[in-house]
C-alpha positions in Angstrom: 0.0 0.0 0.0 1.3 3.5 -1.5 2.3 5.7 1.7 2.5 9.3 2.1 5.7 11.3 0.5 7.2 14.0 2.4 6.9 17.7 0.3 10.6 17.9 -1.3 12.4 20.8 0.2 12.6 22.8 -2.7 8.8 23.6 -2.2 8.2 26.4 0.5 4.9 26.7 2.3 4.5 30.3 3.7 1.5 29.9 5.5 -0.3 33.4 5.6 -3.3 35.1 7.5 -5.5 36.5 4.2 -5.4 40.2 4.1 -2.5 40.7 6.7 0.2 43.0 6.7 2.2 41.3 8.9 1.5 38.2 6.4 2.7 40.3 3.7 5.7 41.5 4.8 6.9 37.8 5.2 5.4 36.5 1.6 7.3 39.9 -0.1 10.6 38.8 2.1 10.6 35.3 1.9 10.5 35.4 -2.2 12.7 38.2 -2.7 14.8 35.6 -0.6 13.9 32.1 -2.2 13.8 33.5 -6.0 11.5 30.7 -7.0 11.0 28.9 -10.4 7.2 29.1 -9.6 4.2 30.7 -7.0 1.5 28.9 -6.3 -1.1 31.3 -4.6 -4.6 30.2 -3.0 -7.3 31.3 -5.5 -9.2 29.4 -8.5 -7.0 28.5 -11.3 -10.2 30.4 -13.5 -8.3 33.3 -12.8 -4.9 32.5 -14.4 -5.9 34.1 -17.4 -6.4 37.5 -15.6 -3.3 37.8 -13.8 -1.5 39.3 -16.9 -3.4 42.4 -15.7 -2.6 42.9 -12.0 0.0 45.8 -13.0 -3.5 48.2 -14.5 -4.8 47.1 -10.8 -4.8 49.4 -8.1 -6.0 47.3 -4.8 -8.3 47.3 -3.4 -10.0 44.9 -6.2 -11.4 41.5 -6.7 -11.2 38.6 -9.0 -15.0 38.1 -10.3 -16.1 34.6 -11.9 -18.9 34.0 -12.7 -21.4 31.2 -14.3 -22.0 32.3 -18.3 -25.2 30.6 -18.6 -26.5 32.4 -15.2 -24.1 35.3 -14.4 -26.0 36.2 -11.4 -24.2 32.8 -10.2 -21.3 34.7 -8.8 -18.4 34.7 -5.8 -15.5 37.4 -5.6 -12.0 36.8 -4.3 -10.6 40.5 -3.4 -7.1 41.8 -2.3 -6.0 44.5 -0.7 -2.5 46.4 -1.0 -1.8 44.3 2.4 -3.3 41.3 1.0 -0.6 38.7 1.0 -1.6 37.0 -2.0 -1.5 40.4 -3.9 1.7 40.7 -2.7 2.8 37.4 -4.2 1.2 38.6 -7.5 2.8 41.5 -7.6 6.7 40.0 -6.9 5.7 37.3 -9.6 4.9 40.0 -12.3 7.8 42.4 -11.0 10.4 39.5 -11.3 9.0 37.7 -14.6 8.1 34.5 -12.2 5.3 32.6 -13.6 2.5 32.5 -11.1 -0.6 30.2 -11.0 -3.6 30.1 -8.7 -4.2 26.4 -7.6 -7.3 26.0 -5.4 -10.7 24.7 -5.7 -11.7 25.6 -9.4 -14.7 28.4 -9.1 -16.4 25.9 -11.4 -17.1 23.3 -8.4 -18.5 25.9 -6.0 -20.2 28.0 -8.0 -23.8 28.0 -6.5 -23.2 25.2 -4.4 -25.6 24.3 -1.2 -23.9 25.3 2.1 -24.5 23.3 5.2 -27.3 26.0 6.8 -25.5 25.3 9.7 -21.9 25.3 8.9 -19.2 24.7 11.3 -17.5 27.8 13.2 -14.2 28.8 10.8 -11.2 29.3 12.4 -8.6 32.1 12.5 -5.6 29.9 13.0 -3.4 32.9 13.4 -6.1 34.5 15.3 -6.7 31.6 17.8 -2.3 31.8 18.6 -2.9 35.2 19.2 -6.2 35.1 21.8 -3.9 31.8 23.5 -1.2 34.7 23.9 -3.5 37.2 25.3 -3.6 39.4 22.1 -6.6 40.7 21.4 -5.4 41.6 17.2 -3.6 39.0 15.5 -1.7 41.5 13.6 -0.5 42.4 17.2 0.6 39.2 17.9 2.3 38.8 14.9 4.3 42.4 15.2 4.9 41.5 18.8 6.1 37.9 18.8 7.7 37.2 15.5 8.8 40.5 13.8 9.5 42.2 16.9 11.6 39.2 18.1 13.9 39.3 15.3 14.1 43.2 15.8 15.8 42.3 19.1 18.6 39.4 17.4 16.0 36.3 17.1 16.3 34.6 13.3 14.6 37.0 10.7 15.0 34.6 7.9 10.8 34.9 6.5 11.8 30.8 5.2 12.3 30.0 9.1 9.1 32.2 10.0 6.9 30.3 7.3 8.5 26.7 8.9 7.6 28.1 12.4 4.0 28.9 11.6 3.8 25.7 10.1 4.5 23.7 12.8 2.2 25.8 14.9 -0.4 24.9 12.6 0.0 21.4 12.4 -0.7 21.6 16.4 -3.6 23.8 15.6 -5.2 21.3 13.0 -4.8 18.5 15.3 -6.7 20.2 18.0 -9.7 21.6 15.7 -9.3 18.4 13.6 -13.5 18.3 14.1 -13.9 21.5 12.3 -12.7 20.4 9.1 -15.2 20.0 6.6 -15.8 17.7 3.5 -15.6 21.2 1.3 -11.8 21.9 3.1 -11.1 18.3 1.9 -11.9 18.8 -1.8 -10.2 22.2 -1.6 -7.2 20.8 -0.1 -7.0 17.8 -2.8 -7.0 19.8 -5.0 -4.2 21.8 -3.8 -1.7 18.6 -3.7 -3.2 17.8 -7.2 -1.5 21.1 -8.4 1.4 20.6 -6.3 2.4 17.3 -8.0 1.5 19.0 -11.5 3.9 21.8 -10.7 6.6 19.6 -9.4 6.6 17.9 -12.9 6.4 21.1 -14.9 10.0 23.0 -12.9 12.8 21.7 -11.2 13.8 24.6 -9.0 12.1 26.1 -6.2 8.3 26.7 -5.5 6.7 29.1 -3.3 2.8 28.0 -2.1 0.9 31.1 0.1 -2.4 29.7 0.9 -4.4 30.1 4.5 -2.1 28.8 7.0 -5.2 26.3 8.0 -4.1 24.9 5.0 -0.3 24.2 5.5 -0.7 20.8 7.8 -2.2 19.2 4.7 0.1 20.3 2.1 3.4 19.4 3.9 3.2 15.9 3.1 1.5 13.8 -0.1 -0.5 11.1 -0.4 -1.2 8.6 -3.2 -2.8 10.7 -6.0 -5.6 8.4 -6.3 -6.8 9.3 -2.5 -7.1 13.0 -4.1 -8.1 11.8 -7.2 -11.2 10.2 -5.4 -11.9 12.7 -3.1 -12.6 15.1 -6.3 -14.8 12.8 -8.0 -17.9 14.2 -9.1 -17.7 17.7 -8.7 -20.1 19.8 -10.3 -18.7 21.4 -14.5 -19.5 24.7 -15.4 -18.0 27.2 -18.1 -17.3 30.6 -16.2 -15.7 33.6 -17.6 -14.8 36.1 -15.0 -12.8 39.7 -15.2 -11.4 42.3 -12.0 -13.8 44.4 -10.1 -12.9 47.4 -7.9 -13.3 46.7 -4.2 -13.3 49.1 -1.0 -12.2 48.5 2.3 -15.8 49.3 3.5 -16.9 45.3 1.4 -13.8 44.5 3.2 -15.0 44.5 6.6 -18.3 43.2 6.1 -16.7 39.3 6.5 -17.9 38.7 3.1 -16.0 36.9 0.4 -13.4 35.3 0.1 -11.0 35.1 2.6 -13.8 36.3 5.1 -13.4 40.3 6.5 -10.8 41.9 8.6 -12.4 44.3 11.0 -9.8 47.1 10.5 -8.8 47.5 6.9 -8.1 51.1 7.2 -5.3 50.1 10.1 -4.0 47.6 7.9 -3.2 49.3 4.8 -1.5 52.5 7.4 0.5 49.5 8.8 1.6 48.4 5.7 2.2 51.8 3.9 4.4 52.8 6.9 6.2 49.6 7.3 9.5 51.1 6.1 9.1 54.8 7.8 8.7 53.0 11.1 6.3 55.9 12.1 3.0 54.3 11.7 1.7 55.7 15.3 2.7 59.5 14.8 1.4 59.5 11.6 -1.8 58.0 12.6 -2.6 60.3 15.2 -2.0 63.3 12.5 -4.5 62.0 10.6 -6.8 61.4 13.3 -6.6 65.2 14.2 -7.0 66.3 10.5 -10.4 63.8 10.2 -12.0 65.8 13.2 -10.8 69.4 12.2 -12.4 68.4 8.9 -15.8 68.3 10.7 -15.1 71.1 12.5 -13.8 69.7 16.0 -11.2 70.8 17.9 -8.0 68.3 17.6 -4.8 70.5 17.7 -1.0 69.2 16.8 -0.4 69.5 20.3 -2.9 66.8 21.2 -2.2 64.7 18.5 1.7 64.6 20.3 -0.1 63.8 23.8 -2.1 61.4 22.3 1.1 59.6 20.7 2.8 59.8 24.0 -0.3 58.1 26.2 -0.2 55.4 23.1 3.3 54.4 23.9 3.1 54.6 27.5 0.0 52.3 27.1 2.3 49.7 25.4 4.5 49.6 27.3 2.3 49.2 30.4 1.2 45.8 29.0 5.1 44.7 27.8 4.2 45.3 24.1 7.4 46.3 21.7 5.0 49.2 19.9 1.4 50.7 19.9 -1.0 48.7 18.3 -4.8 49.2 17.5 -6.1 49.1 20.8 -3.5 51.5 22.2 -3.8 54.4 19.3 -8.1 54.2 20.4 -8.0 54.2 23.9 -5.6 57.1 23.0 -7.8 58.8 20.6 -10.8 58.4 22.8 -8.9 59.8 25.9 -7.1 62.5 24.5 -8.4 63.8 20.7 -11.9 63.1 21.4 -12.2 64.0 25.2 -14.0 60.6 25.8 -16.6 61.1 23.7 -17.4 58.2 21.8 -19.4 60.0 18.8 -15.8 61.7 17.3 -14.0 58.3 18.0 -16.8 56.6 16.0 -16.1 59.3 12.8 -12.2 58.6 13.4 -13.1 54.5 13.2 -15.3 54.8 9.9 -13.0 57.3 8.3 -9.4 55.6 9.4 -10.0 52.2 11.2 -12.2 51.2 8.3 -12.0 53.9 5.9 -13.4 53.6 2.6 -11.4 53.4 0.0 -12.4 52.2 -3.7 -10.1 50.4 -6.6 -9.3 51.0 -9.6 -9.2 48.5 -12.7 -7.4 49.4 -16.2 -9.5 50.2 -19.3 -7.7 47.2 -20.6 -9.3 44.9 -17.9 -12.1 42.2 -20.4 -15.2 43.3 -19.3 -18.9 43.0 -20.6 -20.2 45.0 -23.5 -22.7 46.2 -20.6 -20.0 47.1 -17.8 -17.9 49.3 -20.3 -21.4 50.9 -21.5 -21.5 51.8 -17.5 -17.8 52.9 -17.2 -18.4 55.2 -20.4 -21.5 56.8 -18.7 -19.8 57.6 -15.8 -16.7 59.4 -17.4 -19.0 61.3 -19.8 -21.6 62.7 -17.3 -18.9 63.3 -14.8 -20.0 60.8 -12.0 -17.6 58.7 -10.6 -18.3 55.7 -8.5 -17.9 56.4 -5.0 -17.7 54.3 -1.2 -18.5 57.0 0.1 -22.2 59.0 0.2 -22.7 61.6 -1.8 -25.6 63.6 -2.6 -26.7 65.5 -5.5 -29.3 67.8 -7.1 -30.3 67.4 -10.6 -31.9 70.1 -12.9 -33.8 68.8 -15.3 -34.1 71.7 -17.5 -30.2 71.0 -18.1 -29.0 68.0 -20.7 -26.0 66.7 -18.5 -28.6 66.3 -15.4 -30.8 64.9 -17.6 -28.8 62.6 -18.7 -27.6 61.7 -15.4 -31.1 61.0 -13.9 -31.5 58.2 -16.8 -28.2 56.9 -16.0 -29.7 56.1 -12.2 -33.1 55.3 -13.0 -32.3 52.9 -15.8 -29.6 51.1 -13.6 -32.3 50.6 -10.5 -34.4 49.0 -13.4 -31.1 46.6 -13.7 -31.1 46.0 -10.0 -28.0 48.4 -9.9 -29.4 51.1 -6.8 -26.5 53.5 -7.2 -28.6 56.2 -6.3 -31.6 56.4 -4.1 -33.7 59.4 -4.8 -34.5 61.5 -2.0 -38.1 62.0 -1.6 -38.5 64.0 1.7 -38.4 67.0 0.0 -40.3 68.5 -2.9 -38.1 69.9 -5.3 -40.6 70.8 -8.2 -41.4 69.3 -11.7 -37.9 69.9 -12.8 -35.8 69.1 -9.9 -34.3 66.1 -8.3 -32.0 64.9 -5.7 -29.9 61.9 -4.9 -28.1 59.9 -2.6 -25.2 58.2 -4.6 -23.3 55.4 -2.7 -21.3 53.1 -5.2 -21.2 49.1 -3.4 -18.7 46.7 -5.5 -21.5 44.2 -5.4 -23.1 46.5 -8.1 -21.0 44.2 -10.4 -22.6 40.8 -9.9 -25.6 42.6 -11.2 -24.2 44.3 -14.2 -22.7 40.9 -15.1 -26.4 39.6 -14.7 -27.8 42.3 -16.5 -25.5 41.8 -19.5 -27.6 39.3 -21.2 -30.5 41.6 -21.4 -28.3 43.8 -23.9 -25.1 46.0 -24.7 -25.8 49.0 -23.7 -27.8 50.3 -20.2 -30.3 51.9 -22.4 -31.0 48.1 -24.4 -30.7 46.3 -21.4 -33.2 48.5 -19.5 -35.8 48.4 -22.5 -35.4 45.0 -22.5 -36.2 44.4 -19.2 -38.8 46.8 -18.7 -40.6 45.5 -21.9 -40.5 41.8 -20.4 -41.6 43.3 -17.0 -45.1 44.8 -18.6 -45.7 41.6 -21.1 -45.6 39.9 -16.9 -47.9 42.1 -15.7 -51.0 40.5 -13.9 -52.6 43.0 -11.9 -53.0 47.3 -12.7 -50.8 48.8 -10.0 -47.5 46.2 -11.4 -48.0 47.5 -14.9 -48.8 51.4 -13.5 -45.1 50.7 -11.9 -43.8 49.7 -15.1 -45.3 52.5 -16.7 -43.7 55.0 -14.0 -40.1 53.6 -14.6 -40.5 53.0 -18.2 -41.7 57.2 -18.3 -38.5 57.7 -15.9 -36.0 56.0 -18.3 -37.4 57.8 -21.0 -37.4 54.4 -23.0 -40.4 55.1 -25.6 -40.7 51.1 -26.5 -41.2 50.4 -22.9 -43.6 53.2 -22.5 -45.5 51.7 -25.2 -45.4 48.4 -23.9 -46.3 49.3 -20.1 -49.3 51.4 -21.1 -50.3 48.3 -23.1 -50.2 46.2 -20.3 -52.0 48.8 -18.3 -55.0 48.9 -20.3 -54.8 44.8 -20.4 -54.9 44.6 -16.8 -57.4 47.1 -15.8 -59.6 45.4 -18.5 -59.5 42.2 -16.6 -59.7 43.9 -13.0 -62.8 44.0 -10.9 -61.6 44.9 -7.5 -62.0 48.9 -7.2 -59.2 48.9 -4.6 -56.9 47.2 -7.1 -58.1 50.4 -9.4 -57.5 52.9 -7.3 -54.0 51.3 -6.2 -52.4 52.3 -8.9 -53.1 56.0 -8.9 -50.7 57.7 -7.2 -47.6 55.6 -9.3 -49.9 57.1 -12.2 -50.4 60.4 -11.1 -46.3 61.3 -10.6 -45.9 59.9 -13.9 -48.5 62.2 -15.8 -47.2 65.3 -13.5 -43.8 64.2 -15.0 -44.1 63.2 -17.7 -43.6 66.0 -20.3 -40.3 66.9 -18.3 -39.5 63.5 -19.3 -40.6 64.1 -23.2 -43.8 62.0 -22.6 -47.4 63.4 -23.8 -49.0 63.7 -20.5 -52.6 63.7 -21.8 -52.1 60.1 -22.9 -51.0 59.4 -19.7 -54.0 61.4 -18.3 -56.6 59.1 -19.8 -55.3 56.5 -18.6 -55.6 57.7 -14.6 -59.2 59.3 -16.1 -60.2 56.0 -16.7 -58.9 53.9 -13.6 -60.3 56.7 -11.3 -63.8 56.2 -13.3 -64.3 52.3 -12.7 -62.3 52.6 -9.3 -64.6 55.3 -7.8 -68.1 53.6 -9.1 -67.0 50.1 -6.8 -65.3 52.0 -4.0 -68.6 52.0 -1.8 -69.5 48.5 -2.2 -65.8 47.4 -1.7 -65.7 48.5 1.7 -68.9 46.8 2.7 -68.6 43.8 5.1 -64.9 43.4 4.9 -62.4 42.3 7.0 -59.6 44.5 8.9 -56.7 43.4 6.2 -59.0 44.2 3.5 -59.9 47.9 5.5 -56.6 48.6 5.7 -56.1 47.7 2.2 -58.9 50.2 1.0 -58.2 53.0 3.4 -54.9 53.0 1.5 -55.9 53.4 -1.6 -58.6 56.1 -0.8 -55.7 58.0 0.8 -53.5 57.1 -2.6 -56.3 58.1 -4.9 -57.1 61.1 -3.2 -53.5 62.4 -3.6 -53.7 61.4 -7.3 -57.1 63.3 -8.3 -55.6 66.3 -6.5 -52.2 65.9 -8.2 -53.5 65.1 -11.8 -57.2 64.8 -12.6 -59.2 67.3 -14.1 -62.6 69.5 -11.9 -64.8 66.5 -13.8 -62.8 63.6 -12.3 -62.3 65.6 -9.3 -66.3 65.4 -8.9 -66.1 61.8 -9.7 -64.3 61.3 -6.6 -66.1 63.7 -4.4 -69.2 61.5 -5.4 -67.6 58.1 -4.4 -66.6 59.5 -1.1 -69.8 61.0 -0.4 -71.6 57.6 -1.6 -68.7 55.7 1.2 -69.8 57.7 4.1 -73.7 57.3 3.2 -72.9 53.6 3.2 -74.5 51.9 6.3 -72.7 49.0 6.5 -69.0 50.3 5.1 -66.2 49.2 7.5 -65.3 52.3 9.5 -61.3 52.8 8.8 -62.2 54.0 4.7 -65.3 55.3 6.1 -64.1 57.8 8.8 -60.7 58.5 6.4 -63.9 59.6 3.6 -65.5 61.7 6.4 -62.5 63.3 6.8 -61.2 64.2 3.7 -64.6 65.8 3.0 -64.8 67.7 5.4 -61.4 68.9 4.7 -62.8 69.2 0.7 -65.3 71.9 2.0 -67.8 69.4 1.3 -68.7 68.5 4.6 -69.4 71.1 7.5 -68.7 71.3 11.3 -72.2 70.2 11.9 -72.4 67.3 9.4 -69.3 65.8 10.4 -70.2 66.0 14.3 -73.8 64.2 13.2 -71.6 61.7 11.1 -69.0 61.1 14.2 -71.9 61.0 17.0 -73.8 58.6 15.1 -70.7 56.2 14.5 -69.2 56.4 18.6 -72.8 55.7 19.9 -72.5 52.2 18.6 -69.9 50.1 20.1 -69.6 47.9 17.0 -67.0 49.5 14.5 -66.2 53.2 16.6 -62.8 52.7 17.3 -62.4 52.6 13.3 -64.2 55.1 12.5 -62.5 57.6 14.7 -58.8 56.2 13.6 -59.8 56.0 10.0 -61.1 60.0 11.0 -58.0 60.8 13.2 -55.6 59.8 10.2 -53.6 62.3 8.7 -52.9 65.6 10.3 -54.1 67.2 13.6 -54.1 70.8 13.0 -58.1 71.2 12.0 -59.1 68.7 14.3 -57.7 70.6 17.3 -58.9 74.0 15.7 -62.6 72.6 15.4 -63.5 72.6 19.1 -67.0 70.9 18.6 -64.9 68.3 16.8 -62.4 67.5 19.6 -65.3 67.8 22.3 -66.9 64.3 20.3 -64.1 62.4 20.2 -62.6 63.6 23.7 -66.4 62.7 24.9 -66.0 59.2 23.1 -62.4 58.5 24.1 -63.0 59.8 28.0 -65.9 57.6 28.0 -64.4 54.4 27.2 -64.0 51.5 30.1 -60.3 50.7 30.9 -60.5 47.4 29.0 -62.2 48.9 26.1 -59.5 51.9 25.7 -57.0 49.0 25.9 -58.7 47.3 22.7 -59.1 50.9 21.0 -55.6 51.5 21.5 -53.8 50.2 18.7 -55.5 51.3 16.1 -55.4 54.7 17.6 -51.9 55.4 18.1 -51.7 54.0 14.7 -53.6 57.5 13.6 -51.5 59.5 16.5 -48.5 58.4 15.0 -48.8 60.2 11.8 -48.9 63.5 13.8 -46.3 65.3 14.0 -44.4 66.4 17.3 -45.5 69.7 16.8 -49.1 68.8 16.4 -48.8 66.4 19.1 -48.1 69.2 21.6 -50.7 70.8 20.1 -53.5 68.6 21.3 -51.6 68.0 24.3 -52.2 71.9 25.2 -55.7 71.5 23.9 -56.8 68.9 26.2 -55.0 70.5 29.0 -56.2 74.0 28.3 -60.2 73.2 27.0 -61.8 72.2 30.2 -61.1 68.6 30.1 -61.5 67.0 33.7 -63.7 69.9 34.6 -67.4 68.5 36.2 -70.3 69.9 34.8 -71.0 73.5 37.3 -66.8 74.0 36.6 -65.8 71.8 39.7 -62.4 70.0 38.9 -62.7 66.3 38.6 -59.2 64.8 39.8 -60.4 61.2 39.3 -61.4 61.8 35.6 -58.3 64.2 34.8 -55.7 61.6 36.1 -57.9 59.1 33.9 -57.2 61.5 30.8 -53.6 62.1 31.7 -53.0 58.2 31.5 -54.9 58.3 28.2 -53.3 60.9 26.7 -49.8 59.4 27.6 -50.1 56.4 26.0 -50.9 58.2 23.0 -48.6 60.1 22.6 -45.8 57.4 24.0 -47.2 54.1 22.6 -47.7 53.1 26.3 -50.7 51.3 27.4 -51.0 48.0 24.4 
């Protein structure tokens, strides 16, 4: 029976933790030292053909693969500038070394089933570390092995890499439980490409994969074992192409590699490797985040603060500041132990949010370079970070730019969120722009809908409205179609609007799709669509919708109440914002014809009460009739008087005939029954806002509430109120 071979010599395993400096600095060392024939670096061999462009790279970036029959089948594998595999890339390319990547192939994971409850991975570096007492195992790495060679121990990066190894092999022998079938495979395959590259060079060969790794690679067992453990695994053709990254996707533990939690730290520790003043400097640029923001942080501080790091340090028998120093420091001294300035210093510096950069010459989808092209012309360059912008309409670039956004949310690409809590007018817009590097699994999705953003968004906006089943889906469409300015998809959407309304029957379904209607007719000549065309179409909704309104809130359910109270609130927004005086009497009617309804559920009918009596159409006196005939019968008060109570406060409180009816109502509830009326009543409170709250809070203090008929004060019915009036304005009492 074959037996295991001990790795020849002339193969070097340089164990790494992904994404650590301290890793770094020994991969960059230990091949400058070795001069290999060959790297071998943990990644899918899919990528080989893309590592011709790592020089038009500027970290942080990632490898994207995905599946080209289903492209939203996709996994990244990023680097940062600390990243010790990009460090290994980097040397290769510098020195003319060939380099391959030799793990897993992204074929045989590709949209794989995880276990849904996977075991806990382990930081095998990180778990020396918390042994030690270190609390960062880029601490531990400083302090025990780079450190200790600062003082005369053996700084020869082969002896470090032979060192971590055997710590490993302890390691593995001790979480030998954890190991997975998946770790297996990958690890197969790894010695598979070990005895391939042993056959292909005779002189040295340098491996940097996950020092988890290294106890299985040191030794090799017959390749039929391997061969067998690989059998089976899943074929797929994927094509695949670099991506920008940002420290932010970095520290979110996703990907490969999992996350660090301070990649800001990281790439300071390794851009000041050689000045040796990674401390000073960081405090400097501490003081310049907060002055930035206007808070006080002078050079004097920054100097104190550097002093209390060291001192720290060396408190706890550690060579230099690390992490935990320079923040106790910054809290303490910079930020006067305030947390909320230390926070701004961690998001700016600890994590910061730095964004890649990938060559033009980079392969990449007809679509992706459509989006790159965009993005140069108009002027907006993918950020991390927020930014916000206004738009003008009137102006072409803007323009422009507002299609760019809008027809990229159609191909689930939300660079920009528009901001609707303010109005802006008809020809105005504003954004919140926020570029995520996951943006390019959709793109890559997208790609097969067309070429070009414009095609690709046609294409799927068409598709969308030929899908529509119900009025308010194909109203949507027509919305974002208008938006996009895409005149096919216009076409098609108002189409499938006029196909599904022909088929509806529900009146709440009608009216539903009002208000997505009623924007797009106010917009759409800004948008070079004829609104009139538009305007028959809400004409026409609002006609059939109005007719069944009354009969749709008869008999139904609290779901279904809620449901129509909804869409009377929607519709009534609509008919203000875009119908014409004779569709504006059409809905009068159908609210008049709801309240008149005997047998209406009360939520749509006291919201219809209420909106008429705000229309002028409905007096004081009516109203009181309407709202004293609804709280003298217990069955179905409590919704009228929240479907009356919804929306704003200001008449109500001004109307003091009005308040007395539902303060008599609500002051004459049992404790039990207040408790049942309560939810749906702070439901309607909640919509107030806290200066109409106070308001009615002053009203019911100030109006003679509590007061006995003969004006003797009632302390028993005014502590009753109090307790009342509390829970609705806190949410107490349910």
């Amino acid at each position: 029976m074959a037996r295991e071979q001990p790795l020849p010599e002339r193969v070097v395993l340089l164990g790494i933790r992904h994404h650590g400096p301290g890793s770094a600095r020994m991969v960059a060392a230990a091949l400058e030292a070795l001069r290999p024939e060959l790297v071998l670096v943990e990644g899918p061999p899919e990528g080989d053909a893309l590592l011709s462009h790592v020089p038009a790279l500027t970290p942080p970036v990632a490898l994207l693969l995905h599946d080209e029959t289903e492209p939203s089948t996709a996994a990244f594998w990023p680097f940062a500038e600390f990243s010790p595999e990009w460090r290994a890339m980097t040397w290769a390319h510098g020195a003319g070394v060939p380099l391959r990547l030799f793990d897993l192939p992204a074929a045989a994971s590709l949209g794989e089933e995880r276990d849904p409850a996977p075991k806990a991975v382990v930081d095998p570096l990180g778990t020396l570390a918390e042994a030690a007492g270190f609390d960062d195992p880029e601490r531990w790495w400083e302090d025990v092995v780079e450190h200790h060679g600062n003082h005369g121990g053996d700084t020869d990066p082969r002896h470090l890499a032979q060192a971590v190894a055997e710590a490993m092999t302890a390691l593995r022998e001790e979480f030998a439980d954890q190991v997975d079938e998946r770790t297996l495979r990958r690890e197969a395959f790894m010695r598979q490409s070990l005895r391939q590259a042993l056959k292909d060079v005779e002189g040295p060969i340098a491996v940097v994969c996950g020092a988890w790794h290294v106890p299985a690679l040191r030794a090799l067992p017959p390749a039929t074992a391997d061969a067998a453990l690989l059998k089976g695994l899943p074929r797929r053709k994927v094509s695949g192409t670099w991506v920008p990254w940002s420290h932010g996707r970095l520290a979110s533990a996703s990907g490969y590699g999992a996350g660090v939690d301070s990649p800001g730290w990281y790439a300071h520790l390794w851009e000041c490797a050689a000045k040796g003043d990674a401390v000073p400097r960081w405090f400097a640029r501490a003081a310049a985040v907060l002055r930035a923001e206007d808070l006080p942080a002078s050079t004097a501080s920054a100097v104190e603060a550097v002093r209390l790091a060291e001192s720290l340090a060396a408190l706890r028998g550690r060579p230099s500041p690390g992490l935990s120093e320079v923040t106790e420091a910054a809290l303490a001294v910079l930020c006067g132990g305030d947390e909320v300035p230390l926070r701004l210093v961690c998001e700016r510096l600890v994590v910061g949010e730095r964004l890649g950069e990938v060559g033009s010459d980079v392969p990449r989808s007809p679509l992706a370079v459509d989006v790159a092209r965009l993005q140069r012309k108009l002027r907006l360059p993918p950020s991390a970070e927020d930014k916000q912008v206004r738009l003008d309409l009137r102006k072409d670039t803007d323009r422009e730019r507002s299609k760019l956004l809008r027809r990229l949310a159609v191909l689930d690409v939300p660079w920009g969120r528009p901001d609707t809590t303010r109005s802006l007018g008809t020809f105005a817009e504003a954004w919140h722009l926020r570029w995520d590097p996951g943006f390019e699994v959709a793109i890559a999705a997208a790609a097969r809908h067309g070429t070009t953003v414009e095609a690709a968004a046609r294409q799927v906006l068409c598709g969308r409205a030929a899908q529509a089943q119900r009025v308010a889906e194909a109203a949507g469409v027509l919305s974002e179609a208008v938006g996009c300015e895409l005149p096919e998809a216009v076409a098609a959407a108002r189409t499938a609007l006029d196909r599904c309304a022909a088929a509806a029957t529900d009146a709440v379904e009608l009216l539903s799709a009002l208000p997505d209607l009623a924007t797009t007719v106010r917009y759409g000549s800004v948008r070079g669509t004829d609104p009139e065309l538009l305007r028959v179409a809400l004409h026409g909704l609002l006609a059939r919708g109005a007719v069944g309104l009354p009969l749709a809130c008869r008999g139904v359910d609290d779901e279904t109440a809620e449901r129509a109270l909804a869409a009377v609130d929607g519709a009534d927004d609509a008919v203000r914002l875009a119908a014409d005086e004779e569709h504006r009497e059409t809905w009068r009617r159908a609210l008049v014809a709801l309240v008149g309804m005997p047998d209406a559920h009360g939520l749509p009918a006291g919201r219809a009460t209420r909106l008429l009596w705000e229309a002028g159409v409905l007096d004081s006196d009516a109203v009181a009739a309407r709202l004293h005939r609804a709280v003298s019968l217990a069955a179905g008060a409590t919704a009228f008087v929240a479907g009356f109570l919804r929306g704003s406060a200001a008449l109500l409180a001004a109307d003091a005939r009005l308040f007395a009816v539902v303060d008599e109502w609500l002051t004459g509830l049992s404790g039990g029954d207040f408790e049942a009326a309560l939810p749906l009543l702070r439901r309607a409170v909640s919509e107030f806002s806290p200066a109409e709250r106070r308001m009615l809070g002053e009203r019911v203090s100030g109006g003679g509430v509590g007061v006995r008929a003969g004006g003797e004060w009632d302390e028993e019915l005014a502590a009753r109120l109090a307790a009342h009036v509390r829970g609705l304005l806190t949410g107490v009492g349910s």
